[in-house]
N, C-alpha and C positions, 0 to 999 in steps of 0.2 A: 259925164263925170269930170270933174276939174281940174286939170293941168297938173296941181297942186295937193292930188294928194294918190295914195298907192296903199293897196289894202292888196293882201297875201296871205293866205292859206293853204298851202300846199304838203307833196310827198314827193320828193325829189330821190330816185335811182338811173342806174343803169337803165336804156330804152328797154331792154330785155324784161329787166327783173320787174318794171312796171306791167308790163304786157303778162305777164304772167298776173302778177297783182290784180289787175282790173279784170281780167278771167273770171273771177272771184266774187267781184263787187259788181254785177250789173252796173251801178249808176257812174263807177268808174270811167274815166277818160283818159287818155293817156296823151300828151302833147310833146314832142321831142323839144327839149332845145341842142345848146352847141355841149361840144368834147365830147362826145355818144351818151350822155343826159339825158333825161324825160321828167317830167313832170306830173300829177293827179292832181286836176285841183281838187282840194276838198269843202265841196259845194256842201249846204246839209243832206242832201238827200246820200252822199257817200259817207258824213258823218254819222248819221241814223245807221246805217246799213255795217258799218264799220266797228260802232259802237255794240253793236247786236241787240240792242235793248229799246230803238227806237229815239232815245234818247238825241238832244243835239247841241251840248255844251259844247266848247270849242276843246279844242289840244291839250291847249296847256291849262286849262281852267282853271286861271287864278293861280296855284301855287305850283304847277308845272309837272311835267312826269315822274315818276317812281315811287309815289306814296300810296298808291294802289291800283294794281293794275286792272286795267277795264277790258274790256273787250277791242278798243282800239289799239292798246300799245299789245297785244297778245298776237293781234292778228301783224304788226309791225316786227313784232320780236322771232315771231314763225317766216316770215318774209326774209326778217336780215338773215337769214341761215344758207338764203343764197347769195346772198350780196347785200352790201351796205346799204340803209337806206333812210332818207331824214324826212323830218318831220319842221316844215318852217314855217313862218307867223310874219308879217311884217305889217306896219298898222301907222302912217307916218301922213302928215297935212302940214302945209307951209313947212316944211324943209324939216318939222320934226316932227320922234313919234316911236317906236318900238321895234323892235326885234326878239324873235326868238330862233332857237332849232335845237334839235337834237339829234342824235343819231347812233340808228343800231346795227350792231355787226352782231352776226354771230348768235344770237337772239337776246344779245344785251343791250345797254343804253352804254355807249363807248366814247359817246361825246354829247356832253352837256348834263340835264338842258342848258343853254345859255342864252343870257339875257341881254340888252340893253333897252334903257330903258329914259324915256323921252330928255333932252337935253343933257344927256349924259354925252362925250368923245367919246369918241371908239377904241376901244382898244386897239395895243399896239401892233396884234397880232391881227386884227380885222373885226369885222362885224361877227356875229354868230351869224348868220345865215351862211358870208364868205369864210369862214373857217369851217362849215358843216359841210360845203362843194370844195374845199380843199380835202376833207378827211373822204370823201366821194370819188376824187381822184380831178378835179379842177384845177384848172390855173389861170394865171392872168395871160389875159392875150395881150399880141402886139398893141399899144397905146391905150389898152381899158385898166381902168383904175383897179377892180378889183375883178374877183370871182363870179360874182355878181352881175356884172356885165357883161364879164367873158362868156357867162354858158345864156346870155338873151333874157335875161330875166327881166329887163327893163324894157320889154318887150307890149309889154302888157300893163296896165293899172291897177287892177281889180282881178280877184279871184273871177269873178262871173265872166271877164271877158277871154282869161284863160278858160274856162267852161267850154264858151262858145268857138273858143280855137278849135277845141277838142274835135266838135259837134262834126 
């Protein structure tokens, strides 16, 4: 894969509340990163599985969460009941490219969805991704730019290669 570019699909909680999650989802994986964070990537075979229908559009498909709930935001809405937990997107080559997340507490959508969207600046408050690990309970570490980096997510390129973390 090339240097230059980072593709992300993921479900970002508490290590706990994933391990609990992926209990659930056979195809689930669960990958820690930093400030007691974990990660699922979500490969298709957890999208299918997730989805209940087989199915394996992505997340946000096209117009983003809460215009009908499917089998993925239900089983995400039943999840946040024990703790927050988000749903993030990131799709970026030669230095630009997209963001998304969202995030459910409680068994609501409590933040977002939010977007950015290719050659747009970032907002002042941050990316959606680092404001969806701030509302997570995140923060910047000594000398890392944002949220982002602080809990390792630049860790990895690609959804597939968080997979194979998992594995």
């Amino acid at each position: 894969m090339s240097g230059m570019s980072y593709e992300l699909q993921a479900l970002i909680g508490t290590l706990e509340l994933l391990r609990v999650a992926a209990a659930e989802v056979s195809a689930a994986r669960v990958v820690p990163l930093g400030q007691g964070l974990a990660l699922i990537p979500v490969t298709s075979s957890v999208l299918a599985a997730l989805q209940g229908d087989g199915s394996v559009h992505k997340p946000f498909g096209g117009a983003g969460f809460g215009r009908h709930a499917d089998g993925f935001e239900l089983r995400l809405a039943a999840w946040s009941k024990a703790g927050p937990i988000a749903c993030v997107e990131a799709e970026y080559f030669g230095g630009s490219g997209t963001q998304r997340a969202a995030v459910w507490e409680n068994g609501r959508i409590v933040l977002g969805p939010l977007t950015s969207g290719e050659f747009e600046p970032s907002a002042p408050e941050g990316t959606p991704i680092s404001r969806a690990l701030r509302r997570l309970g995140a923060h910047t570490g000594e000398g890392r730019a944002d949220e982002f980096a602080s809990v390792g997510l630049g860790l990895h390129r690609s959804t597939r290669d968080w997979a194979a973390e998992a594995d």
